[in-house]
C-alpha positions as CSV (number, residue, x, y, z in Angstrom):
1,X,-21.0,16.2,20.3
2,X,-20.4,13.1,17.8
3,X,-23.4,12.6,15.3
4,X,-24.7,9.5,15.3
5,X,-24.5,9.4,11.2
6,X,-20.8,10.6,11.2
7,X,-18.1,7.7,11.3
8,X,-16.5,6.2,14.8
9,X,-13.2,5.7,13.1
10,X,-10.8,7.0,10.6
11,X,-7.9,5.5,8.9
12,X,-6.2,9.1,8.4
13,X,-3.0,7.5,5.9
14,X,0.0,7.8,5.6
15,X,-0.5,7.9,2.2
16,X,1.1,4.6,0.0
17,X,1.8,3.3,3.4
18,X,-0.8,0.7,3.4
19,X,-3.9,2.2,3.7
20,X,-5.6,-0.2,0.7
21,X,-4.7,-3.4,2.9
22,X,-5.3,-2.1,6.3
23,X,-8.8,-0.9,4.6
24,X,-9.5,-4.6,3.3
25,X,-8.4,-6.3,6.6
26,X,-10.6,-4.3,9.0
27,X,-13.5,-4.5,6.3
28,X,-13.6,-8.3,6.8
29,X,-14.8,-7.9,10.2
30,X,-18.5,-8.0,10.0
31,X,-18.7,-5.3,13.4
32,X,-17.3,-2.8,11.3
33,X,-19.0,-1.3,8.8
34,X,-16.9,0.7,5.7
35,X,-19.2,2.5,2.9
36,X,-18.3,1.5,-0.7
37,X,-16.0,4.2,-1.4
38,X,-12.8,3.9,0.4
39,X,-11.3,7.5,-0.2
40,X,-14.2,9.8,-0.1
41,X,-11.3,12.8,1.3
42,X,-14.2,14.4,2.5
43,X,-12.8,16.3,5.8
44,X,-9.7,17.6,3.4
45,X,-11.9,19.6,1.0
46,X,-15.0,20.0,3.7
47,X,-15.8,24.1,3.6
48,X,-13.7,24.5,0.8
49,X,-14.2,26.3,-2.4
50,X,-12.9,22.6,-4.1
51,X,-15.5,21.0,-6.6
52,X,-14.5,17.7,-4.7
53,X,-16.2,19.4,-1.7
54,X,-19.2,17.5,-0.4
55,X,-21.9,18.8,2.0
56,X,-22.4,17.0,5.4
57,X,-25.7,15.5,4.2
58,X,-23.7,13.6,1.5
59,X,-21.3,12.5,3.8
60,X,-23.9,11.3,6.7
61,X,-26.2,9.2,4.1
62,X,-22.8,7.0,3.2
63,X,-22.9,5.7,6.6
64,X,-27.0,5.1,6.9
65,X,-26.8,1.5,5.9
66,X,-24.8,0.4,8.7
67,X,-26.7,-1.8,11.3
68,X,-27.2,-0.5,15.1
69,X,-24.5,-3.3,16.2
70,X,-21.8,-1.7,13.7
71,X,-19.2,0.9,13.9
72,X,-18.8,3.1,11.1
73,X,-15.2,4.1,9.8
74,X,-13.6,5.3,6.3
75,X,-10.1,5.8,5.1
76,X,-9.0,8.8,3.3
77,X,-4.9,8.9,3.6
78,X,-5.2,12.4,2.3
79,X,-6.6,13.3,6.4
80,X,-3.5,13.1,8.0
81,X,-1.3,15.7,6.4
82,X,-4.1,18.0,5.8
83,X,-5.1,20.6,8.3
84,X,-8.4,21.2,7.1
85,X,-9.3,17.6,7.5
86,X,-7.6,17.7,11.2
87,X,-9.6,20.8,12.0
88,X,-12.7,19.7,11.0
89,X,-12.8,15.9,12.2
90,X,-11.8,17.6,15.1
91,X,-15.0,20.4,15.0
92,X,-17.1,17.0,13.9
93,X,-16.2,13.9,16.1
94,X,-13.9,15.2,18.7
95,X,-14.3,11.9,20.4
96,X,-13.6,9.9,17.3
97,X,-10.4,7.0,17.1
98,X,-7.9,7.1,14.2
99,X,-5.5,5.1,13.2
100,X,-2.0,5.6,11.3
101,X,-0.1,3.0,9.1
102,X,3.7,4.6,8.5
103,X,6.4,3.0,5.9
104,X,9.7,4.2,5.6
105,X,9.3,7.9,4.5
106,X,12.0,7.4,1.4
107,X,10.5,4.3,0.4
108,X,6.6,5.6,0.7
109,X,7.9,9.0,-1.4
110,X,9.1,6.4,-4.3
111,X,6.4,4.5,-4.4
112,X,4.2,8.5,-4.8
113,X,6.5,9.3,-7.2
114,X,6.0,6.1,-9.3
115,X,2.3,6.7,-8.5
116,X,2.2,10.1,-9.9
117,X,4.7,9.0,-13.1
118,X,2.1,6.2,-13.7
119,X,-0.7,8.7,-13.5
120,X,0.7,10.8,-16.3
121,X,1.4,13.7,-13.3
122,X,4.8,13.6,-12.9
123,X,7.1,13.9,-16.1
124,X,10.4,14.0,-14.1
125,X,11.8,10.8,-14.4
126,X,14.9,10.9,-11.7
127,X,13.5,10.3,-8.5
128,X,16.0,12.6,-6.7
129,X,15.6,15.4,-8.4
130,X,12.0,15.0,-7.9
131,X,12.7,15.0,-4.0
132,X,14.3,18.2,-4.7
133,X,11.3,20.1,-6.8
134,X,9.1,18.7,-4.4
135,X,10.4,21.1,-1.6
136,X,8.6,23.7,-3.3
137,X,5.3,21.5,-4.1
138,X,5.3,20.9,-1.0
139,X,4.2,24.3,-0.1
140,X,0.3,23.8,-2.2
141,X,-1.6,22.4,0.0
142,X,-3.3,18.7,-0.8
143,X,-0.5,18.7,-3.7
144,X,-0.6,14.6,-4.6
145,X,3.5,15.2,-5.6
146,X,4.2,16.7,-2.2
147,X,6.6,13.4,-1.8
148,X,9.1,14.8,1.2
149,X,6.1,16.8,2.8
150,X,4.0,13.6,3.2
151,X,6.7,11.4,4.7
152,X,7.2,14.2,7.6
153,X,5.4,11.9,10.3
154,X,6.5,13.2,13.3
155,X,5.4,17.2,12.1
156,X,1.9,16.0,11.1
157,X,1.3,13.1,13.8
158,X,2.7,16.0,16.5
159,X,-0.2,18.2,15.0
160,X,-3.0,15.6,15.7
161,X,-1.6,14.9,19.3
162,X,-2.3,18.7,19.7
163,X,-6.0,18.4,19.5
164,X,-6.8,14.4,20.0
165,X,-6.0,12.4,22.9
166,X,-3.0,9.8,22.5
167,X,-5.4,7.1,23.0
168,X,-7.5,8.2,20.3
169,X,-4.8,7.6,17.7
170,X,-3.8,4.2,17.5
171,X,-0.4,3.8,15.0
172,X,1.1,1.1,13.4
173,X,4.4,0.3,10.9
174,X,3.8,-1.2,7.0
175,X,6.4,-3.7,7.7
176,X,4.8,-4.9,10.7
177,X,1.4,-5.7,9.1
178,X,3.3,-7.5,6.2
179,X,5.3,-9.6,8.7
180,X,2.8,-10.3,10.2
181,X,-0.9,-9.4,9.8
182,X,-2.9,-11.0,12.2
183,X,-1.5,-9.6,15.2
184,X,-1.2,-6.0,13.7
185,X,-4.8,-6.4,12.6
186,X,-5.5,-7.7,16.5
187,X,-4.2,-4.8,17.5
188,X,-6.6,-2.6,15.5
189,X,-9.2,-4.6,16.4
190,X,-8.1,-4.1,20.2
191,X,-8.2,-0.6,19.9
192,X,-11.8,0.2,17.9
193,X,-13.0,-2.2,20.9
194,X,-14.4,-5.1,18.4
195,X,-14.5,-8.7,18.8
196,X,-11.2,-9.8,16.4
197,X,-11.8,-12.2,13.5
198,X,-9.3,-14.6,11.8
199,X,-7.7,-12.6,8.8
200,X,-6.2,-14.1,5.5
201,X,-3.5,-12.7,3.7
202,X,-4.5,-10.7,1.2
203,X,-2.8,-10.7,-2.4
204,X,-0.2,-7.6,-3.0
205,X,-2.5,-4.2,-3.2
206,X,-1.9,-1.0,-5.6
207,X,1.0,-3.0,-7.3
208,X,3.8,-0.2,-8.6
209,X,3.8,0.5,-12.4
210,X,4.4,3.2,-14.2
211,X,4.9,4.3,-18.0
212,X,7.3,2.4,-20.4
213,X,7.9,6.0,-22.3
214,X,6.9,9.8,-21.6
215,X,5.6,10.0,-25.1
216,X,2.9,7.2,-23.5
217,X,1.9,9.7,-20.8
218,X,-0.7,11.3,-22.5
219,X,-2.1,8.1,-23.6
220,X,-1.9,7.1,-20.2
221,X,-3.8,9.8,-18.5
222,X,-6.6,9.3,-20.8
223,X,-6.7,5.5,-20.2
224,X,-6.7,6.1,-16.2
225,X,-9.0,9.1,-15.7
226,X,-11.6,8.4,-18.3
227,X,-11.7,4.4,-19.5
228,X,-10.7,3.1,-16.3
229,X,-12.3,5.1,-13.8
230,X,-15.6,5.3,-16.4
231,X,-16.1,2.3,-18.4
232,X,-14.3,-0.3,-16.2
233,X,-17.1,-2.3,-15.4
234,X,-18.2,-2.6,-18.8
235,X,-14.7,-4.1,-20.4
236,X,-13.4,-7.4,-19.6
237,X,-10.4,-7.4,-17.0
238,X,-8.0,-9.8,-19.2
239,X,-8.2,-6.8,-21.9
240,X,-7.7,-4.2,-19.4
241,X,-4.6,-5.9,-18.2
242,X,-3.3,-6.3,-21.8
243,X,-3.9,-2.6,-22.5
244,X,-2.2,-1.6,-19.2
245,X,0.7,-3.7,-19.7
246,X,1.2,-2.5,-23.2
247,X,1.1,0.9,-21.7
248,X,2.8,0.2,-18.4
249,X,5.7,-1.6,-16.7
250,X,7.0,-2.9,-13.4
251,X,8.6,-0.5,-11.5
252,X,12.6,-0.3,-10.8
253,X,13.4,-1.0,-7.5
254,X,15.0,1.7,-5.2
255,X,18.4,1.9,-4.9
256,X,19.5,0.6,-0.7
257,X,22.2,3.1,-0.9
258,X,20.1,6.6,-2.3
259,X,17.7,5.2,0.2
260,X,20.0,5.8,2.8
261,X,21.4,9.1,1.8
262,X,17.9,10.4,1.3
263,X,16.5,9.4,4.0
264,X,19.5,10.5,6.5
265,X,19.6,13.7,4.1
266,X,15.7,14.5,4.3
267,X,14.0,12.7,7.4
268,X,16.7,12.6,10.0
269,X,15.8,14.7,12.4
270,X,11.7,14.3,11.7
271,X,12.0,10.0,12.5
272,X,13.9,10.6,15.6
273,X,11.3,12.9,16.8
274,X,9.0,10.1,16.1
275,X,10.9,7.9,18.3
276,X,10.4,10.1,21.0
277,X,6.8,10.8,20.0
278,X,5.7,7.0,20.1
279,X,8.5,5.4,22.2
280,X,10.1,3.2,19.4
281,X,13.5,2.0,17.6
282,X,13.4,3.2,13.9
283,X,17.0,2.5,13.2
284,X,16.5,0.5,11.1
285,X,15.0,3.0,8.5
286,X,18.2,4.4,8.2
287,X,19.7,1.0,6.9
């Protein structure tokens, strides 16, 4: 039975597929109500011997500010590869809705991959090869460098249909709310059951960067897991982008044609079972 303090909706990833936007556009609507962390990942490392484990309490008392007339959601892309956080949303709110925002897999493992080089976590820096080490990363469980595992929609989506009902799972395409955002944020709207509200474009989120030199990365690590995340609030943003673009630059765009060789070498079989799975053309993800 659903708890009234435990959310009504989910987004559940894919992960650098959109989440941060979809998050943002769903948050404008004042029927829905999102608690001030956006990630709290709290179904992946629920009854887990994980220090980022958090009781049930902790997770309930995020949502106790919501008023009577709101639904309660969060969005913690890490859910939707993980099966501890499928198990237990299922043990938790059988009944709840989820939704799913996929980007072609190749270019969603690219953008991870600069994620994780920007991060200091990943100190390969051929994308490829990393593709190919992260086969057997993609064995630990909840790894953040599990790039092909992640991008493996039909597999993980298949899992959910397992224990949720179709129309519990509501999935849309990262193209399709850049082309056109109202109608995919309609959509969502549609499905949670809410009145819809105008949206405004929102400015590019989680823009790609990533180290100018691996001698930086230490540096790096430091700046992102102890200044930023710590002291952010306390230091002006025009000196936090200075230092970040001292330490960081745009990313390089991904090649069209490894695109397509990766994508038909690594996720050809797994997006034509997606096809199947939600009864749509994906062709174009081989271009």
């Amino acid at each position: 039975m659903k708890t009234s303090n435990l959310p009504n909706f989910l987004i559940i990833g894919a992960q650098k597929s959109g989440t941060t936007s979809l998050y943002q556009y769903l948050k404008a609507n004042p029927l829905l109500y999102f608690p001030g962390q956006k990630e709290t990942h709290f179904f992946t490392f629920f009854d887990l011997d994980d220090k980022r484990a958090k009781s049930l309490k902790e997770y309930e008392k995020l949502f106790l500010s919501s008023a009577e007339h709101q639904l309660t959601g969060e969005a913690s892309p890490s859910y939707f590869t993980s099966s501890n956080a499928r198990n237990h949303i299922k043990l938790l709110i059988p009944e709840v809705k989820l939704i799913l925002i996929l980007r072609q897999p190749i270019v969603r493992a690219y953008s991870n991959f600069m994620h994780a080089r920007r991060e200091g976590l990943e100190s390969e820096i051929d994308f490829e090869r990393a593709m190919t080490h992260s086969i057997e990363k993609d064995l630990i469980s909840g790894n953040f460098k599990a790039y092909l595992e992640k991008g493996l929609y039909s597999k993980h989506l298949g899992a959910y249909l397992r224990d949720f009902n179709r129309d519990q799972i509501h999935v849309l395409f990262t193209e399709d709310l850049q082309k056109d955002p109202q109608k995919e944020i309609d959509k969502c709207f549609a499905f949670l059951g809410v009145d819809s509200i105008e949206v405004s474009s929102l400015e590019t989120k989680n823009p790609g960067r990533v180290q100018r030199n691996r001698i930086l990365v230490p540096l790096l690590r430091f700046y992102y897991r102890t200044i930023s995340r710590n002291y952010k609030k306390f230091i002006p943003k025009t000196l936090r982008v200075f230092f970040k673009s001292l330490l960081t630059k745009d990313i390089d765009k991904l090649d069209p044609s490894l695109r397509t060789r990766l994508t038909k070498k690594y996720y050809h079989e797994d997006i034509k079972q997606l096809e199947n799975i939600l009864k749509v053309n994906l062709s174009h993800w081989f271009d």
